[in-house]
Steps between C-alpha positions, in 0.01 A plus 500: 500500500762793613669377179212575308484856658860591424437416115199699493672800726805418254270536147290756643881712598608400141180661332530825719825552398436439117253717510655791672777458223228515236366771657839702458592424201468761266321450237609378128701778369488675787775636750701252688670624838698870521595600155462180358286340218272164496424357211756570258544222223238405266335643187638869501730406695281655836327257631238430147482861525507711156781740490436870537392662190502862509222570239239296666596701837474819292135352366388377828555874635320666227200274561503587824593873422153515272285349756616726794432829262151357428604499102252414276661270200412831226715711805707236561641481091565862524689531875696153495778654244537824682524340826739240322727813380528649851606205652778446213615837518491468938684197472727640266600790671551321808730267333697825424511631881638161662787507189446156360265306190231312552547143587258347258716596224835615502497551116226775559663800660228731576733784631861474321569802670489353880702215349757696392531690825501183692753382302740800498447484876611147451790586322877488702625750229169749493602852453284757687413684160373208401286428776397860520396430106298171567349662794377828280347246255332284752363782641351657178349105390369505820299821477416418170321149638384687757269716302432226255315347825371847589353519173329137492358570860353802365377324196350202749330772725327642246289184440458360858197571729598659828449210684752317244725767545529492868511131490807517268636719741476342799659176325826699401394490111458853461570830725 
């Protein structure tokens, strides 16, 4: 009898413990301990999960962009470009200020002229003319992009509802 007890204590022990283990597992994919990763391994190499694909991000936002302004599809045809131009031109200028291209493709320079700053900073040999030179053109590409954005804000604004407009604000699209 007792020994009948300890095997059932003993299973009933064993199935606690499993399940707390379950329990903290993370799930598939998922984080695994400080810092680490579970799941890694597999189709996409992330645990079966797809890779990260920047356009279907960039969709996924828009969708989500059209339903928070309340866009009607006819409203939505017209705003989605604009709104798609000031975020290009955003991004792109803030490519400029932290000095380096964008990641998804280094063939695509978007502002040569931080490049070439970065790089003359770089440089062991860099003459301070030269820097001074770089630095006047960044300076002047930046302005330029900088009104390019001011300009397709203004554009966007003129076609937005108030309510759009202060939504756009609030979300950092638009000042």
């Amino acid at each position: 009898m007792r020994t009948l007890i300890r095997k059932g204590l003993c299973a009933l022990i064993g199935c606690m413990v499993a399940a707390g283990a379950i329990a903290q597992a993370p799930p598939e994919g998922g984080r695994g301990g400080p810092g680490g990763r579970a799941g890694r391994g597999g189709p996409g190499g992330r645990g079966g999960r797809p890779r990260f694909d920047p356009a279907r991000m960039q969709q996924m936002m828009m969708e989500r962009l059209k339903e928070t302004l309340e866009a009607t599809d006819e409203e939505w045809q017209a705003l989605e470009p604009m709104v798609g131009e000031v975020l290009n031109k955003r991004r792109d200028l803030m490519v400029g200020r932290m000095g380096r291209r964008r990641r998804d493709n280094a063939e695509d320079d978007t502002f040569p002229e931080a490049t070439a700053l970065r790089e003359s900073l770089e440089a062991e040999d860099a003459k301070p003319e030269d820097i001074k030179a770089k630095l006047a053109a960044y300076r002047a590409a930046k302005q330029k992009k900088t009104d390019d954005l001011k300009a397709a804000e203004d554009a966007l604004k003129k076609v937005l509802t108030a309510k759009q407009e202060a939504t756009l604000v609030l979300r950092g699209i638009i000042d």
